[in-house]
C-alpha positions as CSV (number, residue, x, y, z in Angstrom):
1,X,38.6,-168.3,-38.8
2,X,34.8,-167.0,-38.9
3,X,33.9,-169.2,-36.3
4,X,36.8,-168.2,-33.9
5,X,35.5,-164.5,-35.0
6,X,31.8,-165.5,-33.9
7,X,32.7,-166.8,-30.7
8,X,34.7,-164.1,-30.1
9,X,32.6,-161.9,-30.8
10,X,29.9,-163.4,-28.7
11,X,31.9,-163.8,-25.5
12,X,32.6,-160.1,-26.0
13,X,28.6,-159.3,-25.7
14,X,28.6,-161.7,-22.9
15,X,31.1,-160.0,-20.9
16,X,29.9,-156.7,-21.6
17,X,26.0,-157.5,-20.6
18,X,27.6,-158.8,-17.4
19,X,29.1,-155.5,-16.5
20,X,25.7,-153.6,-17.2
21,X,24.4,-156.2,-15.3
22,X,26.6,-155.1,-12.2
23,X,26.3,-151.4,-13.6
24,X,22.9,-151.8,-12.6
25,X,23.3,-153.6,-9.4
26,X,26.4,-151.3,-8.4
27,X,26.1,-148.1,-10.1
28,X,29.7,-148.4,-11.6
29,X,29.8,-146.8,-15.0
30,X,26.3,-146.9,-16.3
31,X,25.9,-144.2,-19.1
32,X,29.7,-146.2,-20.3
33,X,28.8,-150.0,-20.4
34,X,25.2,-148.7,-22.0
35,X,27.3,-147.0,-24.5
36,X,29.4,-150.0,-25.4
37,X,26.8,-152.7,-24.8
38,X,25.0,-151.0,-28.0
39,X,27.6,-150.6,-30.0
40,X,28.4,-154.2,-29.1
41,X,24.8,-155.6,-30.1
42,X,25.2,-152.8,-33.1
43,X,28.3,-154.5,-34.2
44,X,26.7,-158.3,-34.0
45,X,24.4,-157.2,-35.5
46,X,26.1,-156.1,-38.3
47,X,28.1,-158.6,-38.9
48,X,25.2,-161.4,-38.7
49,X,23.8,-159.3,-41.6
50,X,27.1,-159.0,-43.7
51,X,27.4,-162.7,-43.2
52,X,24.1,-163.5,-44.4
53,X,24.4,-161.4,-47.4
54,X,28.0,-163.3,-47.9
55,X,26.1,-166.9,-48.1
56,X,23.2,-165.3,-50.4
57,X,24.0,-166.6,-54.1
């Protein structure tokens, strides 16, 4: 189940750092895919710390 989670989660940040990619390259949407491309790494980054802490004895 976590690992299903993490890959989700990662092909999620893929997808969205491909669209600012494009964002850039097209101008389609900037300010939104910065917006959600941060709270995207915000929310990995989160949850790699929530995990960590988990794991800690």
């Amino acid at each position: 189940m976590v690992m299903s989670m993490f890959t989700l989660l990662w092909g999620i940040v893929v997808l969205l750092f491909v669209l600012w990619v494009a964002g850039f390259a097209l101008h389609i949407a900037g300010g939104f895919i910065h917006l959600v491309l941060v709270l995207a790494i915000a929310i990995a980054v989160y949850n790699f710390a929530m995990n960590r802490d988990a794991r800690q004895p």
